[in-house]
N, C-alpha and C positions, 0 to 999 in steps of 0.2 A: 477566307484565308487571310492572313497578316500579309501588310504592306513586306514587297520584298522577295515574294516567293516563298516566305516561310511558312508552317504549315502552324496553326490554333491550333494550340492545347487547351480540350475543356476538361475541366475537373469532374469530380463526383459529386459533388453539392450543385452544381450548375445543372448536372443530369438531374440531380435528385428535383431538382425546384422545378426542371422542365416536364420531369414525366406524372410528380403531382398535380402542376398545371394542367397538364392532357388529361387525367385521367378525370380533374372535373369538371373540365367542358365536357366529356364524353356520359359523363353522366354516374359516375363512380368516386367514392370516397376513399382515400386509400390514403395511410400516417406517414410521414414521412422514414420510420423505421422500415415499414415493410416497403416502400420504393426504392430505396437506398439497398438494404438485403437484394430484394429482385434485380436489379441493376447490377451487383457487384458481384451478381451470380448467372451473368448471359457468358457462353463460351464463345471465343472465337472460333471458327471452323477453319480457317486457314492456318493457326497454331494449335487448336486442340486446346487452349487454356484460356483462363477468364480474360477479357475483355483490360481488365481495371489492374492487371497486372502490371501493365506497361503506362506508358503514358497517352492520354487517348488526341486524339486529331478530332476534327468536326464530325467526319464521314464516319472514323468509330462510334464516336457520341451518338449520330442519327440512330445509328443499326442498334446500339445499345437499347435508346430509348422507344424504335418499336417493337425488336423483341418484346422489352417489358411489359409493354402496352399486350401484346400476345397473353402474354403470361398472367398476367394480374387479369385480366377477364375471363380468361379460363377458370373452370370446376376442376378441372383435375386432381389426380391425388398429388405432383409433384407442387402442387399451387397452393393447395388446402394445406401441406405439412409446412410453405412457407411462411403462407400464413399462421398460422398457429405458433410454428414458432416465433415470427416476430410480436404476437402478439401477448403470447405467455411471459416472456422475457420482459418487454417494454413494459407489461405489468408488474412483472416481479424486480424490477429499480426503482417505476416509481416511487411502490409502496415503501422499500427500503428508503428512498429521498424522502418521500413526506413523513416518519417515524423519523430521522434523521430530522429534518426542519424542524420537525416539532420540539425534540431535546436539545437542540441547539436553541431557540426562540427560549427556552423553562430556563435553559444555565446562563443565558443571557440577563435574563430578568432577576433571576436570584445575584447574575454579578454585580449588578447597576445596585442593588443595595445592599451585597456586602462591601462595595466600593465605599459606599456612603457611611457604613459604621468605622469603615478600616480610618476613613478621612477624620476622624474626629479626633484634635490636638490631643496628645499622648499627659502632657503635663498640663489638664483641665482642673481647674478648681473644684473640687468636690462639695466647697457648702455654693454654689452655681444649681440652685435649684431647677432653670430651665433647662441649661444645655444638659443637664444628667435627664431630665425628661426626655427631652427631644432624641438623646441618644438612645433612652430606650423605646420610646416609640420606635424609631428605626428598628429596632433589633424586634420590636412585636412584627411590623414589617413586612419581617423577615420569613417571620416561622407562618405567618398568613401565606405568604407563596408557598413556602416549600412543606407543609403540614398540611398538605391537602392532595387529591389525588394528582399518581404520578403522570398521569397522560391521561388522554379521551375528550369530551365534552363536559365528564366533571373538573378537569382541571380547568380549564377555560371559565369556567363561573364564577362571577365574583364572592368574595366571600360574604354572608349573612351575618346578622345579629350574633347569631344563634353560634357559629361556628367561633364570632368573634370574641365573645366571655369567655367560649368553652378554650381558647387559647391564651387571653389573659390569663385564666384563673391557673393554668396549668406552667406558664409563665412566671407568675409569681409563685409560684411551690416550689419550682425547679431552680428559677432562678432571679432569686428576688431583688427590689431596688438596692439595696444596698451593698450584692456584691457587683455594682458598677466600679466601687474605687478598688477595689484588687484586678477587675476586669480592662483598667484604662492603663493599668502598670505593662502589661502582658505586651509583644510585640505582635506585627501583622499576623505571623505563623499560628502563633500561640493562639491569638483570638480567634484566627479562621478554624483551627481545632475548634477551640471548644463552641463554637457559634455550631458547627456543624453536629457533634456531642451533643446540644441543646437541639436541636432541632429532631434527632432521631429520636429523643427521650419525649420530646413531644406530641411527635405524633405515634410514637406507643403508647403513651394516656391514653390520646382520642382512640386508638383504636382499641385501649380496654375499656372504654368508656362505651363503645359500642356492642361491646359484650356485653356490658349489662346494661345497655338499653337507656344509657343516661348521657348518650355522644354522640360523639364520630359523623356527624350529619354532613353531608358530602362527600363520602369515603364509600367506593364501592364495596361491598361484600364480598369476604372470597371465597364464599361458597356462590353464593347467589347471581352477583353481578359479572363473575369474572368469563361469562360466556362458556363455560365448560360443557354444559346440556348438549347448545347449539357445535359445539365442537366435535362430541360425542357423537351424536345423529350425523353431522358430514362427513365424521370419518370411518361410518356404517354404508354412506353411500357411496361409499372410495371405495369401500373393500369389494363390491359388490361389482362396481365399475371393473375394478381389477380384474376381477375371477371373471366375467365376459369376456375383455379385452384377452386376455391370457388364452381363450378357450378359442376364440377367432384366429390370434398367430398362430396356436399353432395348426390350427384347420386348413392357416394359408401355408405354413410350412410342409404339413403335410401332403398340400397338392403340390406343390413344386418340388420335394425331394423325390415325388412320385412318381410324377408326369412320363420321366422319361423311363418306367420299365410298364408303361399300358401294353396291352396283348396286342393285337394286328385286331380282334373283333373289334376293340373299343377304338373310336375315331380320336384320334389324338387331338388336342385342343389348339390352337393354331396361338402364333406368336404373339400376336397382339394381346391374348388374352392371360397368356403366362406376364408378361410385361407387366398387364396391368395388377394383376396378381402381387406381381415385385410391388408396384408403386403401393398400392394397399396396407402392404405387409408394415412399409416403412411407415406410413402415414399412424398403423397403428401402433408400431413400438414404439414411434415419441409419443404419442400420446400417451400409452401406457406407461412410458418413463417419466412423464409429467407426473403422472396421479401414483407412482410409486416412491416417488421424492416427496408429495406433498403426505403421502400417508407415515413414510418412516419420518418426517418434523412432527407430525401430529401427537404420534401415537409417543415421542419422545419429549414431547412438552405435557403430552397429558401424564404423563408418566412421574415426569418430573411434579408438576403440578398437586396430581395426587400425593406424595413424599412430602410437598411443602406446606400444605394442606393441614394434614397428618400432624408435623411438627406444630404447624401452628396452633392447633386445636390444645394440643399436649403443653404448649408452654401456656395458653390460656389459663387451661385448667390448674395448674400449678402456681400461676400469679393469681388466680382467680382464690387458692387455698393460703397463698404467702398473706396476701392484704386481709379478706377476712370482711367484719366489720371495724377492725380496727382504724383509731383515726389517723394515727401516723405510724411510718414505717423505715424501718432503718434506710437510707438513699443507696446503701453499698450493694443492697438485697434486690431492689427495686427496678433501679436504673438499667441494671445491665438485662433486665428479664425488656424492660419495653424497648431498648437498643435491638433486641435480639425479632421480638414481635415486629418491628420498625425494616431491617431487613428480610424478614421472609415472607411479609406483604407486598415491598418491592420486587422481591422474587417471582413472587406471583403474578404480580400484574403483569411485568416483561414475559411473563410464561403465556397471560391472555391476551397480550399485543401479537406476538408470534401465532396464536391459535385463530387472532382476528384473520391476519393476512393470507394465512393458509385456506382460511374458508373463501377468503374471498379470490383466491387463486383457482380455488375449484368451481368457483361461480364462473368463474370466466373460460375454464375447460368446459362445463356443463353449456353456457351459451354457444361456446365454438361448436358441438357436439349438436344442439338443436337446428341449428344452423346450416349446416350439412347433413347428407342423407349418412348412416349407419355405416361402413365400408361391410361387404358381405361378401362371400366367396360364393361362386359359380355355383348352382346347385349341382349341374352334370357333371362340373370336373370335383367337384367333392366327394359323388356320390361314384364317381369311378375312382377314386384316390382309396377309397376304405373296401373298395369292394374285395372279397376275399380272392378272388382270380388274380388280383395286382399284386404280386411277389417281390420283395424288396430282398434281394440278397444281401448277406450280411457280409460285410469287410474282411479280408482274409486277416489272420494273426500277423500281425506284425512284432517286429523285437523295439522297444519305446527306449530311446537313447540313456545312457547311464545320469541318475540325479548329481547335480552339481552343488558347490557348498554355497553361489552367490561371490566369490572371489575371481571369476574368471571374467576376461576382458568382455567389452561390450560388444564387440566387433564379429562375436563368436556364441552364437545360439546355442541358452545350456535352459538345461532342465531344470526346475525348481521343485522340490518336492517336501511335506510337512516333514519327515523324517529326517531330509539331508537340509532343511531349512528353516534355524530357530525360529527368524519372524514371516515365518511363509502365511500365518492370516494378518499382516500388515500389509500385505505387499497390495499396492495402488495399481488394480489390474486394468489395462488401457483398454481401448476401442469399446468402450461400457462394458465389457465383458462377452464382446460377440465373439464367436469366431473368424476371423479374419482370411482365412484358408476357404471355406467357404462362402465366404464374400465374394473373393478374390475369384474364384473359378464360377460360381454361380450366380452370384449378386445376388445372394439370400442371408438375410440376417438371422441367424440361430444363435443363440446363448452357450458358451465354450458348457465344458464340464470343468472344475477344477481339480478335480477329485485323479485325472489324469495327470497331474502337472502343471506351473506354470511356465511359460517358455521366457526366459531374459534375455530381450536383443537389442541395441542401441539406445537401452535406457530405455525402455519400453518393453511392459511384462503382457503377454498374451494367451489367453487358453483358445483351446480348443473343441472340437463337438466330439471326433473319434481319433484314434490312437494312429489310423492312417494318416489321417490331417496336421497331426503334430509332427510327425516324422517327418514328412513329406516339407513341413515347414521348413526345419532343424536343414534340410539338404540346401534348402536355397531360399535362407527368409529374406534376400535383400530384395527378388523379385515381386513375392507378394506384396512389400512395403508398397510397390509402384504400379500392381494389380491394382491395390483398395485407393489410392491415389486416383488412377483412371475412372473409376468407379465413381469419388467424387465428381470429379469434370463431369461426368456423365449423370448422378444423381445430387447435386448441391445440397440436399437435403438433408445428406450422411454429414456433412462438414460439422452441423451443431448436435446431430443425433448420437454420434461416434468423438465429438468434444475436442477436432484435429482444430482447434482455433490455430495453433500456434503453426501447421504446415500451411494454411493458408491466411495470415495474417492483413491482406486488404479485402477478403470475400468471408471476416468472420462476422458472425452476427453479432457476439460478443465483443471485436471490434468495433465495430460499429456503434455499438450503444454506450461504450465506456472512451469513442470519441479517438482513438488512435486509430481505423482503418482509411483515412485519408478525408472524414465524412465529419462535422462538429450538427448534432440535431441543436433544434431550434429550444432557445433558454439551458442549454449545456455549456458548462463553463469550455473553454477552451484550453488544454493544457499542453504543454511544452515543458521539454525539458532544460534545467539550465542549472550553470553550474561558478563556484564561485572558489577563487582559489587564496588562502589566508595560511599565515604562521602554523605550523601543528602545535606547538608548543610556546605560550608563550611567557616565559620566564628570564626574570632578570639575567643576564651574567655578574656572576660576581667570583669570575678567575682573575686570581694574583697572579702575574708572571713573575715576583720575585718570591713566591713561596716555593719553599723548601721543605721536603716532606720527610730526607734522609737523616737521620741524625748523626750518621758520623761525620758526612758530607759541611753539617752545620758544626757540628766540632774541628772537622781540617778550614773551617774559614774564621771561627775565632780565634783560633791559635794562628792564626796567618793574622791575621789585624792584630793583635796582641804584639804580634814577634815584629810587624814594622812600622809599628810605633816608637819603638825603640832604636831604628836607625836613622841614619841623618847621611842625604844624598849633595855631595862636593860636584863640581864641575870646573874643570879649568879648560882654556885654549893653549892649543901649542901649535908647532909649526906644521904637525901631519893633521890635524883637526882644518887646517884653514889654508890646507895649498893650493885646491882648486877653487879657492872661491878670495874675492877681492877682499879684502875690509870694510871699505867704506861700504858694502852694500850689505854688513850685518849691522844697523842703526835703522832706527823707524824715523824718517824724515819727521819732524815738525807737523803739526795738520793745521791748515790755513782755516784762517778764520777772519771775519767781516763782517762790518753792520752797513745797511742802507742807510745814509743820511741825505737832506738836502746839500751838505756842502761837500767837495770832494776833498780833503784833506786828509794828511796824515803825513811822521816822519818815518823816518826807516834809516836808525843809525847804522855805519857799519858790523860786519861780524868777523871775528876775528876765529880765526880754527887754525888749530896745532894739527900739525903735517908733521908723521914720523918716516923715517925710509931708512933701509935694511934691513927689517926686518925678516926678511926670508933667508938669511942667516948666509949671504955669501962671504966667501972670506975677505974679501976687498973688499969690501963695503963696508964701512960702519954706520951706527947709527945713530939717525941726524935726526932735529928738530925742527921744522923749519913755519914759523908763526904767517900764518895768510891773513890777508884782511880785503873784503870783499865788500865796496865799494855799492851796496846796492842800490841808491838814489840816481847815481849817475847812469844805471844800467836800467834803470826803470825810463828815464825821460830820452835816452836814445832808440829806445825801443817805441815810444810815444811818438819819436818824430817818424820816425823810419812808416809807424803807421797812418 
């Protein structure tokens, strides 16, 4: 415990480090994805909810981390589909990061020398025999990187002799020394155009150069090399995998929808063994939703593939009929046929990267798969599930609530249906498409029908297996919501099977590896969000406050400046202008003025002011003049003494 009485907060990376530790002194190897998963998927028993919800204390941490310890040495199916999934997943970002690194590392290297052609002074001397070399060197450089293959272990290979003439020579055809002085005029934009124009027209040479057998040396085949065969054959042993897997669910759904209408002769199978039944079932639908995900990329890249293929072969043949044995050929005919060869090789290739990873995702389900025994269902409870004596009543008719158009609120379960619903096969059908009704009451995962309806409730669209189950839903779907919730807590497994990442955001697996459920793996950038606040707009002002926009408004003020230019303003004083105020206090005193000198000297002759009186117009009073003179020396040196 903290000095204090206060209680340690351990994190999940502090658990993570401590139960990989344990788990290899005890003699077990275990990644830190799948410790981290296991740990952020132990429930509390005194709240019913994960562990990593809250903030954890020491003594949670302990419990945490021997649960785990429990759990990671266990066979069980709830362990096995843990593992699997941490380990399908953690394979499939790698893969995506190293395909990632690698085209970052290619665009890296093509930047460092388009950097180097763009740096070359724009106003270069053209009779400059070297530097117009050296610039083109650069630019041969260039097309040596990027004119060769786009990924794998052939791009990694230096380039040869053999490949190097075959891009000179294609170099000077396309783009000879001498259009360097129209090439140096162009601005950065313009030359990064056509550098990249140049580059796609070059490696459509080499790759018609390989057509006939007089090129292309370091360029995969796209028929040959692009792994298609090997694609072909693993997605022969998917299909195969599938229709197994497929025939097992539902052997196991079959014993468990069944279990409960056995006769009194047949011994009913006892709890443990339906349980484990459950855990089996789920252990195979992810798996079988592994190898159904990797077979619809396959079969869409081979798809693909084939089409580009196809195309390529066809514009082959068609440049292969424009050229001819002809020696030269018009560039406007030419060009754009190897641009076109140029991108539907790169097509290809990105088509055999995607088919690489796929196979080797299945490699890694085939290893998981060796590695653990088969899941197989109970001979005896199988073999009383199909036996004819076992009578499964069928559901009585129900009335299937009226289809909805998709405008009605979320808050309020409506029916979806193709008829009342334009894009009813767009619609992103949640929970992978299980029934959720039968989760929720049985903890069996069975496949909805859609052909009944979709149901839309809280932004989330659902089917179901029978027409009981939807209705039944439709009367109180907020309850099931927190059925298949319970469910989780109880099986973690459903959390990434069923794809509720976003209801349980610190126990997702998903979390977890993309580094927001509270957890950063080892070599994962760390990221944070942050935010920065600047001008929306920023643009000069350039408002006039004396612009006038009216024009009549600008007509009443030059006729107003027009019209008092021509008058002339008088001002006189009279005796009501100046009754409450003195005279002498409408004049501006004199403003004193003075220089520093070392001597103090100066005169100050008298001032003489005229003094008028009567003026305020009494009758006795006339008015007088009377001359002051004010004496200011003598008033200055009395005032000297005094101080």
């Amino acid at each position: 415990f903290a000095p204090g009485g206060a209680a340690m907060l351990i994190g999940l990376t502090a658990i993570t480090k401590e139960l990989v530790l344990a788990c290899r002194q005890l003699g077990l190897t275990v990644s830190e994805t799948l410790a981290a998963f296991v740990a952020c998927t132990v429930v509390n028993p005194q709240t019913g909810t994960f562990f990593v919800d809250k903030q954890l204390e020491e003594q949670d941490a302990r419990q945490v981390v021997e649960e785990s310890i429990k759990r990671l040495f266990s066979d069980s199916a709830p362990t096995l589909t843990l593992r699997l999934q941490a380990s399908y997943d953690h394979s499939f970002l790698e893969l995506e990061k190293t395909q990632q690194k690698a085209a970052q590392t290619r665009e890296e290297q093509e930047g460092r020398v388009l950097a180097q052609i763009l740096q070359a002074p724009a106003k270069q001397d053209p009779a400059d025999f070297d530097s117009m070399t050296a610039l083109y060197r650069k630019i041969f450089q260039l097309l040596l990187v990027k004119c060769r293959a786009p990924a794998g272990p052939a791009a990694q290979e230096k380039p040869g002799p053999a490949m190097e003439r075959e891009v000179a020579a294609a170099l000077e055809s396309v783009f000879p020394r001498v259009g360097l002085r129209a090439f140096m005029n162009l601005t950065d934009a313009e030359k990064t155009t056509q550098l990249s124009e140049l580059c796609s027209i070059v490696l459509g040479i080499r790759l018609f150069n390989q057509h006939l057998d007089k090129g292309g040396v370091g360029l995969p085949h796209i028929k040959r090399d692009m792994g298609v065969k090997a694609a072909e054959n693993t997605l022969k042993v998917v299909d195969a995998e599938i229709d197994t897997l497929t025939d097992v669910c539902k052997q196991y759904v079959e014993v468990l929808l069944t279990v409960q209408h056995f006769k009194d002769p047949t011994p009913k199978p006892k709890l443990s063994e339906l349980e484990l039944c459950k855990q089996e079932l789920f252990l195979c639908r992810q798996y079988l939703s592994y190898l159904l995900s990797v077979q619809d990329d396959m079969r869409t890249a081979l798809s693909r593939m084939s089409d580009i293929q196809e195309q390529y072969e066809h514009d082959l043949e068609h440049l292969q009929a424009l050229v001819g044995h002809k020696t030269s050929v018009p560039k406007d005919q030419v060009y754009p046929k190897f641009d076109v060869l140029t991108k539907l090789y790169t097509a290809a290739f990105n088509e055999s990267i995607l088919l690489g990873q796929r196979c080797k995702l299945v490699k890694i389900l085939q290893d998981f798969k060796k590695g653990n025994a088969d899941p197989r269902v109970d001979a005896r409870l199988l073999r009383d599930a199909i036996n004819s004596k076992v009578h499964v009543p069928a559901d009585d008719a129900v009335q299937l609530p009226p289809a909805g158009s998709g405008s009605e609120p979320d808050d309020r379960a409506t029916r979806l249906t193709q008829e009342s619903f334009s894009e009813f096969l767009q619609l992103p059908v949640d929970f992978q498409g299980f029934c959720i009704f039968t989760l929720a009451t049985q903890q069996i995962l069975v496949p909805g029908n859609p052909s009944l309806g979709v149901v839309k409730y809280q932004g989330r669209h659902c089917v179901f297996l029978t027409e009981k189950a939807l209705v039944e839903f439709c009367s109180g779907p907020e309850k099931y919501y927190v059925f298949v919730r319970e469910a989780c807590y109880k099986h973690p497994e459903l959390i990434h099977l069923l794809r509720l990442h976003e209801d349980f955001p610190k126990s997702s697996l998903l979390g977890i590896l993309q580094g927001t459920a509270g957890y950063v793996l080892a070599g994962q950038a760390e990221c944070t969000d942050g935010q920065t606040q600047t001008p929306m707009h920023i643009v000069e002002n350039h408002i006039d406050p004396n612009y006038e926009w009216n024009e009549w408004r600008m007509r009443q003020d030059a006729l107003h400046s027009a019209d008092i230019k021509q008058k002339k303003t008088d001002s006189t004083q009279t005796v009501q202008s100046s009754m409450r105020r003195e005279n002498e206090s409408q004049v501006y005193l004199p403003k004193e003025a003075g220089t520093n000198t070392t001597v103090d000297s100066g005169t100050n002759p008298p001032r003489l002011t005229n003094y008028m009186t009567g003026l305020r117009g009494e009758v006795h009073n006339q008015l007088k003049v009377v001359q002051l003179q004010f004496d200011l020396t003598s008033a200055h040196a009395q005032k000297s003494k005094r101080g």
